[in-house]
N, C-alpha and C positions, 0 to 999 in steps of 0.2 A: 440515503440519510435517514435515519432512524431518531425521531421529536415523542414527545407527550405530545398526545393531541387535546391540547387545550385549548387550542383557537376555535370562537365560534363562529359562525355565519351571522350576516348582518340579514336583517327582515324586510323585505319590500313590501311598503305600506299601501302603496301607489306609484301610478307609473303614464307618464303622458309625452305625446310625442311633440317637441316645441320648434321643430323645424324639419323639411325634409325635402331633399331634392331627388328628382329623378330616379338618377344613375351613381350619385354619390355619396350619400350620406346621409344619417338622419339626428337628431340631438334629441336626448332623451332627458325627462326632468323627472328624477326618481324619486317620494320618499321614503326613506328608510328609517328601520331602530336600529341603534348601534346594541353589539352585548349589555354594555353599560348603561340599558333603556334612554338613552339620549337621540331624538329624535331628530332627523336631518331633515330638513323641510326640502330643499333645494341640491340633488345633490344631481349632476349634469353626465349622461353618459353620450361618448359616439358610436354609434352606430356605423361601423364600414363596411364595404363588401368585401367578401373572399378574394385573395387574388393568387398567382401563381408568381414565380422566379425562378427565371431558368438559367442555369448554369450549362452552356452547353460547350462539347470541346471535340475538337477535331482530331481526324487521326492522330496529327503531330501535335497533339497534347498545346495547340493554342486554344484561346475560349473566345466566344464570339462576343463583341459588345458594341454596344449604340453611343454612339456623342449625339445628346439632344439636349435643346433648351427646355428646363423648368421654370415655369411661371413661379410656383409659389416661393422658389428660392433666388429665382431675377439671375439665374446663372446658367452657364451651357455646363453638362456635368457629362460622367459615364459613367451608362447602369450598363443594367442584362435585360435579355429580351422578359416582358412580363405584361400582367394582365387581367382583368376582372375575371373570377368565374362566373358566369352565367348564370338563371335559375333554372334550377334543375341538372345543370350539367357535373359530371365531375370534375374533382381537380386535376388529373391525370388527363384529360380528354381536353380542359382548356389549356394545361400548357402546351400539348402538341397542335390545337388551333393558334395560338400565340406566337408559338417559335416556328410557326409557317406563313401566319401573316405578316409580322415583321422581318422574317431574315428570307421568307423564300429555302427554307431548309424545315427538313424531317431528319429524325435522331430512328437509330433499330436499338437502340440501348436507352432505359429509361430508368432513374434510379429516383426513389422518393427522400429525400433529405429532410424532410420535417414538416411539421407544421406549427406555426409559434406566431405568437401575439407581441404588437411590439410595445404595447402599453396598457395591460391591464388596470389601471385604476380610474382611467376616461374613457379610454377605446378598446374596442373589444372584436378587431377585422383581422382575419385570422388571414395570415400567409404560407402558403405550400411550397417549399422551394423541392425542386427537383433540379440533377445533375440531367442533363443528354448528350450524349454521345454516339461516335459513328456517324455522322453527318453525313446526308447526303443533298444535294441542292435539286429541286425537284419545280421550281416555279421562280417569279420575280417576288418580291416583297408587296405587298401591296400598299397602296398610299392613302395616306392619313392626313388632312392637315389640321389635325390635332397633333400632330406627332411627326418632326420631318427630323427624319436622324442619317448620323454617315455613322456604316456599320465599319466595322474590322477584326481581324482576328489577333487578340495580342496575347504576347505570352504570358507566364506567373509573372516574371520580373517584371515586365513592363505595366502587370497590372500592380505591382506594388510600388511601382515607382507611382501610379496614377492615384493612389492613397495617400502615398507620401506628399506628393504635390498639392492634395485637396480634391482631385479631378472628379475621384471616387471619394463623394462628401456624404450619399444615402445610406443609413445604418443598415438597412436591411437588402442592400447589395454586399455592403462587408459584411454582411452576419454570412450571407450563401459564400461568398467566395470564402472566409474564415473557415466553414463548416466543411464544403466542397474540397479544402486544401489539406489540413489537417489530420496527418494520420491516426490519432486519436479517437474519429469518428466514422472511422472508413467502414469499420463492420459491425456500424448501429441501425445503419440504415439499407431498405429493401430493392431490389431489383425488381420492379412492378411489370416491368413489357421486355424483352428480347426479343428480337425478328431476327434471321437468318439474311 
């Protein structure tokens, strides 16, 4: 898409950090000048960590997923396996520690599907979704009780019936499986790892 670029950048005046935990997040208290010299005294950014989403699918073209309870939504839903990146590590190297802690499987096929923000005008924690494929089961899952899930392998249909129903309620589980399904974007994205 081709614009006049007439949009300008907004000016960070100042910038302080008004909360922050550990492993999860930090809240940021920016001030800014708009174009329009209008100065924002208070204006709040999140801070999140990197994470990964894995889209992973077996020979016979089913995809692996988790039924687990979410706190912040008071419901049992069904995502994909997924997971903070680490510091220092990449994205590519945490989703294949991810989709080994949780499912007890390793992929010889790795496709990188993007990487995308799922709110930039508060949050600003970037998501890497990746396809894997070629499944090979290699160990057990290991346990969490942060995290106790029953996996299974379901088809497309039965994952869009899980949409339909609400099951699959996280946006950026339907953004990878949308992106992952979609012939439209099959040859925008890169084959990063092949193993024989």
């Amino acid at each position: 898409m081709k614009t006049e670029n007439n949009i300008q950048r907004w000016e960070r005046l100042s910038s302080e950090v008004v909360f922050e935990t550990e492993h999860w997040f930090k809240v940021i208290k920016d001030k800014v000048k708009l174009p329009s010299t209008r100065i924002v005294d208070d204006y709040y950014l999140i801070e999140a960590p990197e994470y990964v989403l894995i889209y992973a699918k077996s020979n016979d073209e089913h995809i692996f997923v988790e039924r687990q309870y979410k706190y912040g939504l008071e419901k049992i839903t069904v995502t994909f396996p997924a997971g903070f990146v680490d510091k220092g590590e990449l994205p590519l190297s945490a989703a294949k520690r991810e989709l080994l802690e949780e499912t007890g499987f390793q992929a010889k096929v790795w496709k990188h599907r993007g990487t995308f923000v799922l709110d930039g005008t508060s949050d600003n924690g970037r998501a890497h979704y990746f396809m894997a494929e070629n499944l090979e089961r290699i160990a057990d899952p290991e346990k969490n009780d942060m995290e106790e899930l029953e996996v299974s392998f379901l088809s497309t249909d039965e994952l869009m019936e899980c949409v339909s129903q609400g099951d699959i309620c996280l946006l950026p589980g339907i953004a990878v499986m949308a992106i992952a399904t979609n012939p439209l974007f099959a040859n925008l994205f890169t084959v990063v790892e092949h193993r024989a």
